[in-house]
N, C-alpha and C positions, 0 to 999 in steps of 0.2 A: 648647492651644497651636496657633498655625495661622499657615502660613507661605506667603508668595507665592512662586506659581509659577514665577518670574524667580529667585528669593535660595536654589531648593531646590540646585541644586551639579547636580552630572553625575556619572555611575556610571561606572565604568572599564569597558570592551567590550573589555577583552582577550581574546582569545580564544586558546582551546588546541585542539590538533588530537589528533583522535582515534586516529589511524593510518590513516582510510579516508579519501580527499580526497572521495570520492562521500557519503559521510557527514558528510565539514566541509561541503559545497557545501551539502545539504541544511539545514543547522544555522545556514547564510550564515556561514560561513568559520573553525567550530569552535563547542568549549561554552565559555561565559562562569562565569570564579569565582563561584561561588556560584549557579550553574543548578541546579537542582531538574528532572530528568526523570524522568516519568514511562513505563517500556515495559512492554507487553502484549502480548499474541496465544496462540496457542492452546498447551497440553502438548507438548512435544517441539519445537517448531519452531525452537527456538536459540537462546532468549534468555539463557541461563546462558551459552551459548559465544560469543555475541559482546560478551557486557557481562568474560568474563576478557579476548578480546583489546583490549577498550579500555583494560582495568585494566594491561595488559603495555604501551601504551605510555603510560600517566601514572605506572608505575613509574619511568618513567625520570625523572621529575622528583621523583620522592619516595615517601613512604610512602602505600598502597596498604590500605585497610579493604576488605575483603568478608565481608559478614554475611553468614552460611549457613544458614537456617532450613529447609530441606530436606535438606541434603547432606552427608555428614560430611566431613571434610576430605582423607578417602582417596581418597569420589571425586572431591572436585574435583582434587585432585592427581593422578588418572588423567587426568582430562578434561583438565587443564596439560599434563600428557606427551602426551597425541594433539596437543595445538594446540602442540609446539614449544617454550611460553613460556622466553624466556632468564632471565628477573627473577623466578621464584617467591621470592625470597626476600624481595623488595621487595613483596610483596602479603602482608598478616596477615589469617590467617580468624577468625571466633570465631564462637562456638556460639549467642553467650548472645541471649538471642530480648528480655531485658528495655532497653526502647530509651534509659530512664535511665542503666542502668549501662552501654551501650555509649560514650553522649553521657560521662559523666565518666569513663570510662579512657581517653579520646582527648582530654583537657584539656590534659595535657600532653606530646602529641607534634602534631609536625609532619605533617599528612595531605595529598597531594594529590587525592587521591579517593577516595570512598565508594560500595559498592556494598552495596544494599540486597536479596538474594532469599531470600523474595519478603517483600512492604509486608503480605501477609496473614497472616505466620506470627511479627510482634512486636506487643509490645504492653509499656504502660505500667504499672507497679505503681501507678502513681496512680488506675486503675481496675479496678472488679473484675470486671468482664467478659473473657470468651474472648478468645483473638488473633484477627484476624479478622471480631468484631463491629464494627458501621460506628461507635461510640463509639471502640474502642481504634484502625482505621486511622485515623480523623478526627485523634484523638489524638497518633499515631505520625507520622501525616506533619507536622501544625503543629510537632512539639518536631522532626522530623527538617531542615524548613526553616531554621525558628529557627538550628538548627546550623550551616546550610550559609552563612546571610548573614551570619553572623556573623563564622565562621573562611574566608570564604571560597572553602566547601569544594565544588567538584560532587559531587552525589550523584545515582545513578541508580538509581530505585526499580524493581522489576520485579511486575508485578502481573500474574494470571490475569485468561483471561476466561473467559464463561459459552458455553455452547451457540449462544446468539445473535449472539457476537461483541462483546460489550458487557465492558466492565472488572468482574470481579465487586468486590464490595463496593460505598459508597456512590457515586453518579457523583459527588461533593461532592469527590475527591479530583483529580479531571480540571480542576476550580477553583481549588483550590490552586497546584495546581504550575506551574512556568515551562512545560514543553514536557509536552506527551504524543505519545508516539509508538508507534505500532501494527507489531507484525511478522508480517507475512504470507506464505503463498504456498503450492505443491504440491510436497511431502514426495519425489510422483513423479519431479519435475523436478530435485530440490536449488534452484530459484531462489530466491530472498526478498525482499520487497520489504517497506523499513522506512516508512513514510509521518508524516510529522511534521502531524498534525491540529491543534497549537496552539504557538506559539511566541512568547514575548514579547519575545522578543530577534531577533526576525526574521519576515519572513513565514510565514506557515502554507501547507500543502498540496504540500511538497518530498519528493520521494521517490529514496531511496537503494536503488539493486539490488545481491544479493549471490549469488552462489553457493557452497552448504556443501560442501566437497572431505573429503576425509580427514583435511586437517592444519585444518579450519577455514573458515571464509569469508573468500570473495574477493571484491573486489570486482568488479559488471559495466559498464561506461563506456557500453556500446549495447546495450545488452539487444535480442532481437527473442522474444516471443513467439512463436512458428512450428511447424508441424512439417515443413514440406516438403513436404505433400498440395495443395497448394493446389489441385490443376487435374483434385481429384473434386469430383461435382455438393454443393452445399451449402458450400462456403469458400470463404469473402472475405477479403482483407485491407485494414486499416484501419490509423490512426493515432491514437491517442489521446495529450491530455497528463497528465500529474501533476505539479502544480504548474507548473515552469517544463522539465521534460525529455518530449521525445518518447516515443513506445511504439510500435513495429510490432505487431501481434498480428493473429492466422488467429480470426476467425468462421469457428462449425463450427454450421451447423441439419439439421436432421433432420426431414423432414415426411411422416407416414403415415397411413395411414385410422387413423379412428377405428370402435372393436367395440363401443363403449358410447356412450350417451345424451351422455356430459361427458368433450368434450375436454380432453386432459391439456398442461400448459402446464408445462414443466420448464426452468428454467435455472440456470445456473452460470458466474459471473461477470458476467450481467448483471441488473440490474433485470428481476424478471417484470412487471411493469406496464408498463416502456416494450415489453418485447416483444407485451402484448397491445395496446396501443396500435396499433403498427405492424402488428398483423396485421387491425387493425381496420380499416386505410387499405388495405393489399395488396388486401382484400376488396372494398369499394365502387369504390374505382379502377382495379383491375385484371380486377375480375371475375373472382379467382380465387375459389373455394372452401374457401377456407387455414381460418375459422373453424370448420369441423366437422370436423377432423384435426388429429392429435395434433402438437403442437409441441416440440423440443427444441433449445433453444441455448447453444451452451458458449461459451468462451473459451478458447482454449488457452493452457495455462502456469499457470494459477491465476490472473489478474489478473482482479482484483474494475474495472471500468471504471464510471465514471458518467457521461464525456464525451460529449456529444447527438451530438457529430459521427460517432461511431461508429452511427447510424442506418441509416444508405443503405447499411452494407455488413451489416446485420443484415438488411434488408427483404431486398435481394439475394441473402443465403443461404438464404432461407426461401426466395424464387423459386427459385434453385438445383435446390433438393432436391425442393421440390413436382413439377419439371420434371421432373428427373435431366438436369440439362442442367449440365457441367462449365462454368465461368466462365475457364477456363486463366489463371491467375494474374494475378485480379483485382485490383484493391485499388479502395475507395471510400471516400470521406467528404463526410459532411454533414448536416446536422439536418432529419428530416425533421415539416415540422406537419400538422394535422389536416386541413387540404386538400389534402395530396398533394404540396406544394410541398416543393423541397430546399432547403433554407435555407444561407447560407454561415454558415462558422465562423472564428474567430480562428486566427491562426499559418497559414494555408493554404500560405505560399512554407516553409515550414519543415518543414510534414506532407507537403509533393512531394517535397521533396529525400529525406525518410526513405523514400520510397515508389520511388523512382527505379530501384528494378530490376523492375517490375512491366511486367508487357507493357501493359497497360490500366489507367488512372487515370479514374476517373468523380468528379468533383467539381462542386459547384454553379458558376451561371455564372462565366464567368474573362471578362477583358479580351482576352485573345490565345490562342486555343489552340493550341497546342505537339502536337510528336508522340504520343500515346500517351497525351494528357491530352482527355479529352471532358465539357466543362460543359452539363450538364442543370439545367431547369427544374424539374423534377416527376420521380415517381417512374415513370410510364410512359414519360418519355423515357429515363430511364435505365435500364427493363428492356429498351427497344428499341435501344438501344445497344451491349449485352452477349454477343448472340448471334444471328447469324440464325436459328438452330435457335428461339428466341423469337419473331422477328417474325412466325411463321406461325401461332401456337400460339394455338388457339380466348380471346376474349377482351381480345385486345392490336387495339387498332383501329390 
């Protein structure tokens, strides 16, 4: 049977809100009946505690399934009592891992939402394989979808990852489902940061911040990466996007001789390839010596960054530190390419305003420059820029 694309009708885009607005925002303005999510991220990071506070507020609309294939229902009931929950009674746990008998003992009742942890610990009697095996989640999730368009229902699946950061089990489930979304971030901090990597009901690449308290997470409306150092030698401040929200964050490099043959190249939170890139450029154009000493660049806060415009302040931390020349609360952005040139990036009036308490803004060329804002061509004008303690230093013509 096959029907034209005109005569096929319209799907309802009702949406329900989750309890977090920073999380409807991301979601473009809640979850949709019958959305199928998929969440991930690493052991411990929260995803059992913030999939009860969504369930505490679509309690308020009804009855409330949360499958437990890890937890016995004591502890989640512990875990309810630290987060507060008013509605435990309107959320029903059950044990049972077979996803058959889950799907017909909810025939006949009224469900507003289904909470699935984790997708790796049910499985189908209709196969004879392990829970867990990529047959039974392939399995588990098609009959767990099936359920949700049918009745309705949102369901949020919760899945491990691996070592690599990857969803363990088949990636064939990351296809299926309407949304998958990722939760990250440093345990050190409490921050978290939810990233929505696929969305059928909405754009992809929106990112919701949380921070985990005592009673649970909260939401964060302006996050800034930061620690306050800014104005020792080696940190920069930058602007990156995610999706459609700004991000302050402190570049932190670290550059010391090398005692051995092979320079060590460590990072965290950024791509080690663009950072070997840009020490490739620092080298021929600057005439520094960066490529035969040890490199190390963080991110502070845990944010994982892939936005290019975070360049010019990663180039300029590694000058920093090679130096030991403080930058007193820099900030920079802009993308730098293989000739040295600083490239403009999108949002530029959006990433100044976030930047605006910064004593020195370096950003590619501007039409007008403003107080404390200096547009560079290349990345030697923008080392000469930064410091006179620089403009003298062997190298810098």
């Amino acid at each position: 049977m096959f029907l034209n694309l005109e005569d096929a009708g319209e799907i309802s885009l009702e949406r329900l809100s989750t309890g977090f607005s920073e999380l409807d925002r991301a979601f473009r303005g809640g979850i949709v009946p019958g959305q199928v999510i998929l969440l991930s991220g690493e052991p411990g990071i929260g995803k059992s505690t913030i999939a009860l506070q969504i369930a505490e507020r679509f309690a308020e609309r009804g009855l409330v399934v949360y499958v437990s294939g890890e937890e016995s229902p004591q502890q989640l009931k512990l875990r309810a009592d630290r987060l507060l929950l008013k509605r435990k009674k309107d959320i029903l746990l059950t044990l049972e891992n077979d996803i058959d008998e889950i799907i017909s003992s909810l025939q006949n009742k009224r469900v507003s939402f289904m909470v699935v942890d984790s997708i790796q610990t049910v499985f189908s009697s209709d196969l004879g394989s392990s829970p867990g095996s990529i047959s039974q989640v392939k399995n588990v999730t098609m009959k767990t979808i099936d359920f949700a368009k049918k009745r309705g229902v949102p369901v949020l699946l919760v899945g491990h990852v691996t070592k690599e950061g990857e969803i363990a089990g088949p990636k064939l489930v990351e296809h299926m489902v309407d949304t998958v979304a990722y939760f990250e971030g440093d345990r050190r901090t409490g921050l978290r940061l939810l990233k929505i990597t696929k969305n059928r009901f909405g754009p992809s690449d929106e990112v919701a911040v949380f921070e985990l308290k005592e009673n649970g997470f909260v939401q964060v409306e302006n996050p800034s990466f930061t620690e306050g150092d800014a104005d020792l030698p080696g940190n920069v401040l930058t602007c990156v996007f995610e999706g459609t929200k700004p991000f302050v964050v402190q570049i932190q490099a670290l550059v010391s001789k090398n005692r051995t043959f092979s320079p060590k190249r460590v990072c965290k939170g950024v791509d080690v390839n663009r950072v070997m890139l840009l020490i490739a450029v620092i080298s021929k154009y600057l005439k520094f010596p960066i490529e035969t000493h040890d490199v190390y660049v963080n991110v502070v806060g845990g944010l994982r960054i892939t936005d290019p415009a975070a360049d010019l302040a990663i180039a300029l931390s590694i000058v920093s530190s090679y130096l030991e020349v403080p930058l007193h609360n820099t900030a920079a952005v802009g993308e730098i390419g293989l000739d040295g040139r600083v490239r403009k990036v999108y949002n530029i009036n959006r990433r100044l305003n976030s930047l605006k308490s910064s004593e020195r803004i370096v950003v590619p060329p501007v039409e007008e420059e403003q107080k404390g804002i200096f547009g560079v061509r290349d990345l030697k004008e923008a080392v000469s820029v930064i410091g006179g303690e620089i403009l003298g230093t062997p190298g810098i013509d």
